[in-house]
N, C-alpha and C positions, 0 to 999 in steps of 0.2 A: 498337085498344085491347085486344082480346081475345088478339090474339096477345102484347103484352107482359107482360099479367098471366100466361101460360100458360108464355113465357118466363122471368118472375122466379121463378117458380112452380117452376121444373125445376132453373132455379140454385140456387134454397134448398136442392131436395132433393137436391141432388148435395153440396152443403157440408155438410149436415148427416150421410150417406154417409163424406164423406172425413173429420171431423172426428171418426165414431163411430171411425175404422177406426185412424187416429192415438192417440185415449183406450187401444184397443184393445192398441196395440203398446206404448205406456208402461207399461201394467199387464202389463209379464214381471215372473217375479220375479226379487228383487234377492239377487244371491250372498249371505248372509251364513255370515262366517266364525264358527265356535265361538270362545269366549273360552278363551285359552290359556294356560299354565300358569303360576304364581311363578318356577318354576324356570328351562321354559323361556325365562321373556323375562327371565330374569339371564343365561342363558348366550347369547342372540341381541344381548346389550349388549355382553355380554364379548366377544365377536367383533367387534361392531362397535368397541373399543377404549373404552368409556366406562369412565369409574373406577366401583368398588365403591358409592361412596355415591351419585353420581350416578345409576347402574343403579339403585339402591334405589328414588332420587325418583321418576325416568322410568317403573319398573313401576308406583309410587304411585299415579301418574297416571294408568296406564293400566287402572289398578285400576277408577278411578272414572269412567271412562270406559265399563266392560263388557267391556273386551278382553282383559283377564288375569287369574283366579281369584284371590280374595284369597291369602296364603300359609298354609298348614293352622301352627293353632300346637300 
């Protein structure tokens, strides 16, 4: 009976080990990109061929999203 307890005893503390060490590797940090400019993401539309007004909405969006500086008025 003493060896079992001694045995679940070694298990726990080898999962709790592996389980720190996994927490460990998830917390790298995460790339983030700067939010990028009005301008830029009209002329990253224009390339990719979307209309003028379209590119307008698309950056709208990504306005409000944190990805593209609002446009300076």
């Amino acid at each position: 009976m003493r060896r079992l307890a001694i045995t679940l005893a070694v298990a726990a503390a080898a999962g709790a080990v592996s389980g720190a060490m996994a927490t460990t590797a998830q917390a790298a940090p995460v790339r983030q990109q700067p939010p990028y400019t009005w301008a830029s993401c009209l002329e990253a539309a224009k390339q990719h061929g979307e209309s003028p007004s379209y590119a307008q909405w698309h950056c709208d969006q990504l306005v409000q999203k944190g990805w593209v500086l609002p446009p300076e008025s």
